[in-house]
C-alpha positions as a Markdown table, in Angstrom:
| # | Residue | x | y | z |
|---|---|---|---|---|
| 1 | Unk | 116.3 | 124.9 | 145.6 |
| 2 | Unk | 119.0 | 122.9 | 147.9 |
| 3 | Unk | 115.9 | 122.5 | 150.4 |
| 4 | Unk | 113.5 | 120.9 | 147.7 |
| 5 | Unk | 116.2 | 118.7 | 146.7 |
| 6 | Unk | 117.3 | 117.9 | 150.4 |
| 7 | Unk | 113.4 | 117.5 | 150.9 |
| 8 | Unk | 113.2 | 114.6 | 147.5 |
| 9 | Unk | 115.9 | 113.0 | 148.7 |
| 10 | Unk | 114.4 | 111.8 | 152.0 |
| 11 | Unk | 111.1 | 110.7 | 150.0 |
| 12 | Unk | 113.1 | 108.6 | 148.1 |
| 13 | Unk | 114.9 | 107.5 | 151.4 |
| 14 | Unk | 111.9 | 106.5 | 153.0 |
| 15 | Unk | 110.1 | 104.9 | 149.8 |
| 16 | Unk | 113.1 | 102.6 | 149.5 |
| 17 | Unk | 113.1 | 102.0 | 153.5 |
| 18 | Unk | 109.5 | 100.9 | 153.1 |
| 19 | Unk | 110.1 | 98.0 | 151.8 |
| 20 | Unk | 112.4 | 97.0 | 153.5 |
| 21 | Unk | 110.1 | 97.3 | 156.8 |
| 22 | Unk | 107.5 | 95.6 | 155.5 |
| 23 | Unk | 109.8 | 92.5 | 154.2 |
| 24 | Unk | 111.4 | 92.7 | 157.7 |
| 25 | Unk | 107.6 | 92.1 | 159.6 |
| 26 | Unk | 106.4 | 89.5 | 157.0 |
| 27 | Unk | 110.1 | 87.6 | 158.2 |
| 28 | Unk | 109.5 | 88.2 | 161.8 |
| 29 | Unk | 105.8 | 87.0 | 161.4 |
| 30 | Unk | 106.8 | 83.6 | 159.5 |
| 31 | Unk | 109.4 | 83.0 | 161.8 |
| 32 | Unk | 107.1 | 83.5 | 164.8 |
| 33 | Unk | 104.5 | 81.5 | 162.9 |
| 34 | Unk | 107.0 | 78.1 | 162.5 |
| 35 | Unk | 108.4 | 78.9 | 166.2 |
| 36 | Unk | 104.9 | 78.6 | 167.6 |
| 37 | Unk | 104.3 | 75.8 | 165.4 |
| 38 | Unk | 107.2 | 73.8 | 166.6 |
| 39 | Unk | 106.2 | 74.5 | 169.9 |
| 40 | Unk | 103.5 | 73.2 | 169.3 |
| 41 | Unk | 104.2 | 69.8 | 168.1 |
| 42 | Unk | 106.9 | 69.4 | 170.7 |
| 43 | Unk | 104.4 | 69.9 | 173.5 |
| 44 | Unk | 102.0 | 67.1 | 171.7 |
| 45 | Unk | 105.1 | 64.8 | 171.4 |
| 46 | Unk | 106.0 | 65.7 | 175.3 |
| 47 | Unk | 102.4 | 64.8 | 176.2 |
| 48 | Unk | 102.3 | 61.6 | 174.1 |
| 49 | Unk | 105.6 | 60.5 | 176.1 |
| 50 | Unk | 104.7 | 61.7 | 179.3 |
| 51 | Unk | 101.4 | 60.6 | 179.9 |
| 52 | Unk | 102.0 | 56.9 | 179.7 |
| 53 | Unk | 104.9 | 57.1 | 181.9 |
| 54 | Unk | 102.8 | 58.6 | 184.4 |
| 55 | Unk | 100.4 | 56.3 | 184.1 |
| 56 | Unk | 102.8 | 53.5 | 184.2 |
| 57 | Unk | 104.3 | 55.1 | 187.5 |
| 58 | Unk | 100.5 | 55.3 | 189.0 |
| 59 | Unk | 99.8 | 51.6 | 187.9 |
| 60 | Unk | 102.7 | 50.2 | 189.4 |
| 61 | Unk | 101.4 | 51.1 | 192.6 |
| 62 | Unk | 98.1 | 49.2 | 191.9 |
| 63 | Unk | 96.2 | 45.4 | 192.0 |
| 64 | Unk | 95.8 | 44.0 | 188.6 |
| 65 | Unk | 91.7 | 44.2 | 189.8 |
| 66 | Unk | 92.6 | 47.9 | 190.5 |
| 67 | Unk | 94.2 | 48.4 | 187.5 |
| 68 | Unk | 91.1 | 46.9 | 185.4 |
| 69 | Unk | 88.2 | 48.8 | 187.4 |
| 70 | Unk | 89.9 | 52.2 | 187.5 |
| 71 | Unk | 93.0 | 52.7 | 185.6 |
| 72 | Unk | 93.0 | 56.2 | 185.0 |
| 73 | Unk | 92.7 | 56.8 | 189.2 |
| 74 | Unk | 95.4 | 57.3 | 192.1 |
| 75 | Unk | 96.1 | 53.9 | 193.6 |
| 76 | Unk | 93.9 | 53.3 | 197.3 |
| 77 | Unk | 97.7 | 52.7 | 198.7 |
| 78 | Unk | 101.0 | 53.4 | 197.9 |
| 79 | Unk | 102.6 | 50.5 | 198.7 |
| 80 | Unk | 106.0 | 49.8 | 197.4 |
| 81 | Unk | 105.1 | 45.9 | 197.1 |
| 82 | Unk | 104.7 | 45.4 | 193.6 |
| 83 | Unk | 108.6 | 46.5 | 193.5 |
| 84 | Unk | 109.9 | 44.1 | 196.3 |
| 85 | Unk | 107.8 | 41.4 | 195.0 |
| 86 | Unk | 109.5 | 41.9 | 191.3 |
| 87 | Unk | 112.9 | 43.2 | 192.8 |
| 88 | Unk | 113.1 | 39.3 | 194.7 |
| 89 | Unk | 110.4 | 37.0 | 193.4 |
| 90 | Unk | 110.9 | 37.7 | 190.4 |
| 91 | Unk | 114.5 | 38.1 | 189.7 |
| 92 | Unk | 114.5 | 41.6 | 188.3 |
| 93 | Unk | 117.1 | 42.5 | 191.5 |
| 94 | Unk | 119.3 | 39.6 | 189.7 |
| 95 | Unk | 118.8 | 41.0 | 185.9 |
| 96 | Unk | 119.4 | 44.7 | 186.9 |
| 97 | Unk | 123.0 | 43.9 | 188.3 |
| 98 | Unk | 123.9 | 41.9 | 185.8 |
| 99 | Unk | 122.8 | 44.8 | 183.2 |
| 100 | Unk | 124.7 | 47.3 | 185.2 |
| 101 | Unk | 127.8 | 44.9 | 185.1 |
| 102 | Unk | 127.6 | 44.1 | 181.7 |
| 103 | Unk | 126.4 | 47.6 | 180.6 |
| 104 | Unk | 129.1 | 49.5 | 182.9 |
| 105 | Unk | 132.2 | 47.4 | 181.7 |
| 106 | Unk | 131.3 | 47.9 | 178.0 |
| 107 | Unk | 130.7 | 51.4 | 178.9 |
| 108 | Unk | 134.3 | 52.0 | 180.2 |
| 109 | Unk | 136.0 | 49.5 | 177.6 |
| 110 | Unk | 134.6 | 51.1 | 174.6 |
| 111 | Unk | 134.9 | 54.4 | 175.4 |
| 112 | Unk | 138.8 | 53.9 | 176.3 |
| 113 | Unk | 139.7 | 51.5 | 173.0 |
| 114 | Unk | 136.9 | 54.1 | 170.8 |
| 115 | Unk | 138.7 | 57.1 | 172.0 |
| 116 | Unk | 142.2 | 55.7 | 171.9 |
| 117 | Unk | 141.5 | 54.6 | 168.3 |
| 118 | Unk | 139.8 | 57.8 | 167.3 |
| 119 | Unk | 142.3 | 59.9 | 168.4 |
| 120 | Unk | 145.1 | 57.8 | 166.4 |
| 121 | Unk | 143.3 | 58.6 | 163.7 |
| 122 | Unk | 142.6 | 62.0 | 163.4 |
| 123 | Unk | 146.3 | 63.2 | 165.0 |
| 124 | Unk | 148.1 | 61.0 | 162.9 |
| 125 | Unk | 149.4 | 59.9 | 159.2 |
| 126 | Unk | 150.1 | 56.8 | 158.6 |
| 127 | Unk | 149.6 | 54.1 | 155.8 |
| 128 | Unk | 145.9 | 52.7 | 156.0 |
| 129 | Unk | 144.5 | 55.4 | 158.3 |
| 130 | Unk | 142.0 | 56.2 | 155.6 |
| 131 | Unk | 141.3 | 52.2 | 155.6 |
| 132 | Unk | 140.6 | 52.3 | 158.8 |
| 133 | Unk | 138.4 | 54.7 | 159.4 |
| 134 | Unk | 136.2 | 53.8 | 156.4 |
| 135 | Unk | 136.1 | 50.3 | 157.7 |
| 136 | Unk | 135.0 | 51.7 | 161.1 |
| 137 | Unk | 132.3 | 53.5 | 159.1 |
| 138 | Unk | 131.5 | 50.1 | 157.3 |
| 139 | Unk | 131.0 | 48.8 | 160.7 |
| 140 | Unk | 128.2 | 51.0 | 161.5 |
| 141 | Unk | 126.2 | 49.9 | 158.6 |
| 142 | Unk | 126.2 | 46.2 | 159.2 |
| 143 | Unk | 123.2 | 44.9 | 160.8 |
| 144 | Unk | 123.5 | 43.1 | 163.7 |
| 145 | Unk | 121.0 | 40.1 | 162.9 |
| 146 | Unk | 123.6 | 39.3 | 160.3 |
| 147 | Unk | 126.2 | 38.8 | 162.4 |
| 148 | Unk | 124.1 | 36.8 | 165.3 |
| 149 | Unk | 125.4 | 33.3 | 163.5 |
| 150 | Unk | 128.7 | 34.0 | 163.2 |
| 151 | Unk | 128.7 | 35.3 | 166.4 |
| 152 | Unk | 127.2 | 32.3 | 168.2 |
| 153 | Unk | 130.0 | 29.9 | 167.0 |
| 154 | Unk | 132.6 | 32.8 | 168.2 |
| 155 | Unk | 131.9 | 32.7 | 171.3 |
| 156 | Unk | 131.2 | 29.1 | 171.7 |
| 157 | Unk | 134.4 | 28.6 | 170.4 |
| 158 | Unk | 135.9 | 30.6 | 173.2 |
| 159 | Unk | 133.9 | 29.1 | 175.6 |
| 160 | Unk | 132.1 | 32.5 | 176.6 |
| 161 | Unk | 129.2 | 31.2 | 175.0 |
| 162 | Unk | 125.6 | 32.1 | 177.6 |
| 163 | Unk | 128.5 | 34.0 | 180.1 |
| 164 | Unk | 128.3 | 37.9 | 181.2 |
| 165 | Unk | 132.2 | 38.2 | 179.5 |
| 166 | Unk | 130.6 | 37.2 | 176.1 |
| 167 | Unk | 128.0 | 39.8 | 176.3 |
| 168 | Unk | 130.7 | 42.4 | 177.3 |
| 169 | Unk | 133.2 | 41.7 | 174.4 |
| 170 | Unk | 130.1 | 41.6 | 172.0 |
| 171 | Unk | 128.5 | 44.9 | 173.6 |
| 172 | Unk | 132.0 | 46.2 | 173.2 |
| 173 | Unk | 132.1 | 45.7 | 169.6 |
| 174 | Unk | 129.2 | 46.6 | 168.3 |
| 175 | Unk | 129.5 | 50.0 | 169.9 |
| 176 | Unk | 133.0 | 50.7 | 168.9 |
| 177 | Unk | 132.7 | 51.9 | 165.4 |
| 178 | Unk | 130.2 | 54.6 | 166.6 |
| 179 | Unk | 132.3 | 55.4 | 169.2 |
| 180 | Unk | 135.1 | 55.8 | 166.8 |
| 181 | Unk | 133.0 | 57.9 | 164.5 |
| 182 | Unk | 131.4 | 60.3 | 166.6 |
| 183 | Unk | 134.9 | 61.5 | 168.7 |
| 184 | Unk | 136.8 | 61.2 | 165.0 |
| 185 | Unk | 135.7 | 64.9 | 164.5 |
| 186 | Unk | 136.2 | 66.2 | 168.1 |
| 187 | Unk | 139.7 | 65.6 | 168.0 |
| 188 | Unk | 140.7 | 66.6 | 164.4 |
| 189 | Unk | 139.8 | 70.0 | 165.5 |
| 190 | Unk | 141.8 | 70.4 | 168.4 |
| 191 | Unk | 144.5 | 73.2 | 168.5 |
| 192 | Unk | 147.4 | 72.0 | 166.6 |
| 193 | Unk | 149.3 | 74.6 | 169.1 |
| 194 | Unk | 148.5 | 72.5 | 172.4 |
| 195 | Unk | 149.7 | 69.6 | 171.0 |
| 196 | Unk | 152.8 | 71.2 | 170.5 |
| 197 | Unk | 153.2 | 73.0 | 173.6 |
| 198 | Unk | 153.1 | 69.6 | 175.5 |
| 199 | Unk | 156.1 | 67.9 | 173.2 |
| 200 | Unk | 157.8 | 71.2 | 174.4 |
| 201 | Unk | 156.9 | 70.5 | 177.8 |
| 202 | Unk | 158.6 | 67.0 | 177.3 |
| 203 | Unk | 155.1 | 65.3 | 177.4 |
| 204 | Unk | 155.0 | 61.6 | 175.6 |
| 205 | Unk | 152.4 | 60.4 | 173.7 |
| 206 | Unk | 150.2 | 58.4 | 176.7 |
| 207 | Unk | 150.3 | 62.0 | 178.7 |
| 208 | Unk | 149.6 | 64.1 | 176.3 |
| 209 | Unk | 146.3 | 61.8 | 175.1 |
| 210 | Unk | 145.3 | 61.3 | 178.8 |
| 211 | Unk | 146.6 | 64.6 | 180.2 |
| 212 | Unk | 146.0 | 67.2 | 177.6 |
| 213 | Unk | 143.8 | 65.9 | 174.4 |
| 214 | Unk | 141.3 | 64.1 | 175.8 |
| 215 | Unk | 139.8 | 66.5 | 178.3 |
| 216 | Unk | 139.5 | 69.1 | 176.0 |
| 217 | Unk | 137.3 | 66.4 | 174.3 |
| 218 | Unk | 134.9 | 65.9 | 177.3 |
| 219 | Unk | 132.0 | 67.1 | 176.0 |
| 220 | Unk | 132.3 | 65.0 | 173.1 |
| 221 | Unk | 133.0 | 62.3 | 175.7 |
| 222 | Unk | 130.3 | 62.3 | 177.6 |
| 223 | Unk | 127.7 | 62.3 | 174.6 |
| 224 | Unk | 128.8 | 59.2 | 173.3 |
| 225 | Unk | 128.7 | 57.9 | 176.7 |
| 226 | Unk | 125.2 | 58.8 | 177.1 |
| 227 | Unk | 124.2 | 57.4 | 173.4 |
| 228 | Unk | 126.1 | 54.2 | 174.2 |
| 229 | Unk | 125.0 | 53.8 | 177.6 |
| 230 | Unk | 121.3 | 54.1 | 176.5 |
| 231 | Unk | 121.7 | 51.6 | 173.3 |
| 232 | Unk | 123.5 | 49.0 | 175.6 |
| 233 | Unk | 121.0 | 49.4 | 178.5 |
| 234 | Unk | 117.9 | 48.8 | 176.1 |
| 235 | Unk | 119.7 | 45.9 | 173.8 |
| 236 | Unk | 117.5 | 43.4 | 173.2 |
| 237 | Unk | 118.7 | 41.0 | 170.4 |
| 238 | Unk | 121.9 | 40.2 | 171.6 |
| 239 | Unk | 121.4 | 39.3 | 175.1 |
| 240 | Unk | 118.3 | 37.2 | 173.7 |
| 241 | Unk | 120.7 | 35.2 | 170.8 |
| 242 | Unk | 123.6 | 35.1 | 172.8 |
| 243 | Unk | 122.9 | 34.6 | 176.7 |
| 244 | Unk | 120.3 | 32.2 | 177.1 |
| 245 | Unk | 121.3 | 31.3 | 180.8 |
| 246 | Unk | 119.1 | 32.1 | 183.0 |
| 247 | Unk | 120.9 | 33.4 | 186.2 |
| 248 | Unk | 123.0 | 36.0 | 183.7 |
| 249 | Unk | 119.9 | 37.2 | 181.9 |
| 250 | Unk | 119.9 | 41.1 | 181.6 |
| 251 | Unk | 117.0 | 43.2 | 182.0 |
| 252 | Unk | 115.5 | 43.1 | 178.7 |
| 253 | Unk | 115.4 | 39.1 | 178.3 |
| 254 | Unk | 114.2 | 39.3 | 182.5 |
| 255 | Unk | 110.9 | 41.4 | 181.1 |
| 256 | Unk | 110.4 | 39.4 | 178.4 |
| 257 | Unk | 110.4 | 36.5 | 180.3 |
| 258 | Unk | 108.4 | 37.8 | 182.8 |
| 259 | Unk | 105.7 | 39.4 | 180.6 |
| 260 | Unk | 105.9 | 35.4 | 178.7 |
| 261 | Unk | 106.1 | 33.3 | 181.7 |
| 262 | Unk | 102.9 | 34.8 | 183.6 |
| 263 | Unk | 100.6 | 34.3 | 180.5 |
| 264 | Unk | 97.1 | 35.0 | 181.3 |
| 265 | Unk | 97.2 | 35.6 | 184.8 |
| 266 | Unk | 99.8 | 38.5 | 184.6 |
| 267 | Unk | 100.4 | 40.6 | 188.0 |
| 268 | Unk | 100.3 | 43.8 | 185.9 |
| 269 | Unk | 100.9 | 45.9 | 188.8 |
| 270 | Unk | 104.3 | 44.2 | 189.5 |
| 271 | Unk | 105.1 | 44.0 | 185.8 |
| 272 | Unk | 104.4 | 47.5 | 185.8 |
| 273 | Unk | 106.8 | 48.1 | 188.8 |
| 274 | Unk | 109.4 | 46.2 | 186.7 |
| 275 | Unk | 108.9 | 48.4 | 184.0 |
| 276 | Unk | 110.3 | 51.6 | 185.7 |
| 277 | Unk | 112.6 | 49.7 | 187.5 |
| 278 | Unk | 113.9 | 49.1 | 184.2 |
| 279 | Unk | 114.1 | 53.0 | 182.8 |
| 280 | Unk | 114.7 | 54.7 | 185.9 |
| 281 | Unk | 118.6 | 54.4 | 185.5 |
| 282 | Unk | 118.0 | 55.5 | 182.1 |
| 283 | Unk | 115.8 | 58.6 | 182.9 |
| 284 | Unk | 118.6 | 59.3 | 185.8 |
| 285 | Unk | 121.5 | 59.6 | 183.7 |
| 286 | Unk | 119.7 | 61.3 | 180.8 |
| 287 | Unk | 118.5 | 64.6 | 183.4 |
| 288 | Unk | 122.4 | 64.1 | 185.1 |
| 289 | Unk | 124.4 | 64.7 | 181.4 |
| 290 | Unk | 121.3 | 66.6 | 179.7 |
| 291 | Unk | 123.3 | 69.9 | 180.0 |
| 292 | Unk | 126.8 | 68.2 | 178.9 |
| 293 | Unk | 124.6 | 66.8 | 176.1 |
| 294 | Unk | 123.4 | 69.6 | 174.5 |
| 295 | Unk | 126.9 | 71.7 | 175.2 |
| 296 | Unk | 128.0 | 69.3 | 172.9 |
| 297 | Unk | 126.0 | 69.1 | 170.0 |
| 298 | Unk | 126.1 | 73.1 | 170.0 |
| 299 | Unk | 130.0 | 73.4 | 170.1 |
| 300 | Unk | 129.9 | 70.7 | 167.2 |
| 301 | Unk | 127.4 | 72.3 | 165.2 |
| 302 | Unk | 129.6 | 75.6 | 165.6 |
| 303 | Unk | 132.5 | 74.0 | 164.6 |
């Protein structure tokens, strides 16, 4: 009698496991079905960005005629001409250092005022912190054609009006209330217990920001570098409305000139050459701080 009733309870033990089984393939199956899927999708989207890079690269190696009668070919000769001729005759030599100076200045300004301010105001109470921070998040919903007006007579009323300073300070602020916003979070989840150890140790407030608080912030650092350094390196509207000086034109207003000034009769295959002239830094930087990158957004989606 204990053996039948040993032998119903398993039957039961498996009917209920059943189930479960089955409702544990028909998981694994959807989630295999939306990871193959997104696979999917992300290779299309890789092909759709990869392809006319590539064929960018291959035409800036090209004739315009070249380019026309076979575009889809390797160039007859690759000849790095196209990029001296844009590099000098051109002025794209010109337009990329000014970019890197104005773009590397902004870089380093912002990211020592953004992280100085952020920091202020996630370690400490005071009155109007709150204030502050919700006006830094204002800041990041103003658009930036509204302020090109009010900007112009700024700067002209400094007398940094068409000059690479003026782009710098206006770079500068524009960028600081993401800046601000983004690091906000990385350091009001720092240890409460290093802080303290280091006022132990005797440690003031400038060593224990640069010393102790802000490496432990790196990776947090180094995103916002990367997504400022790629907004300021493609910036468009500002340079256009507020550095109309030829010789300290950036990269941006130097293509658009270019593209505009040749009309009809367009050397494609230097314009082309100008063209990745104009994203390699961009491309070089992105595969140098990919893996900081993504360390980052991980960690903060953990925390």
């Amino acid at each position: 009698m204990t053996a039948s009733a040993d032998t119903k309870t398993s039957q039961r033990a498996a009917a209920a496991s059943e189930p479960s089984s089955s409702g544990e393939k028909r998981i694994g199956s959807g989630d295999r079905a939306v990871t193959t899927v997104a696979h999917v999708i992300l290779g299309i989207w890789a092909l759709l960005v990869i392809i006319p890079l590539l064929w960018t690269l291959l035409s800036s190696f090209k004739t315009s005629s070249e380019i026309f009668q076979s575009p889809f070919t390797l160039p007859a000769s690759w000849s790095f001409e196209n990029y001296v001729s844009a590099w000098t005759s051109e002025g794209i030599g010109r337009y990329f250092v000014n970019t890197v100076v104005v773009v590397g200045t902004a870089l380093v300004i912002v990211m020592l005022l953004g992280s100085m301010c952020a920091y202020v105001l996630a370690r400490f109470s005071f009155w109007g912190n709150r204030l502050i921070y919700y006006l830094m998040l204002v800041g990041l919903t103003f658009p930036i054609f509204l302020a090109i007006v009010p900007l112009f007579f700024v700067l002209k009323g400094f007398g940094i009006l068409n000059t690479l300073p003026g782009l710098i300070v206006t770079y500068v602020a524009f960028a600081l209330p993401f800046t601000v916003f983004f690091l906000y979070p990385f350091f009001r989840i720092l240890p409460q217990d290093v802080s303290e150890a280091a006022d132990i140790d005797g440690a003031g407030e400038w060593r224990k920001f640069f010393q102790v608080m802000l490496p432990m912030a790196k990776p947090g650092i180094a995103s916002v570098a990367i997504f400022n350094f790629l907004g300021l390196w493609n910036q468009f509207l500002l340079p256009v409305a507020l550095n109309t000086k030829r010789d300290n034109y950036v990269l941006s207003q130097g293509m658009a000139a270019f593209a505009s000034r040749a009309g009809y009769n367009t050397d494609y295959g230097r314009l082309f050459a100008a063209v990745i002239i104009t994203i390699v830094p961009v491309l070089i930087v992105y595969v140098i701080f990919q893996r900081q990158l993504q360390g980052s957004v991980s960690q903060g989606a953990g925390k």
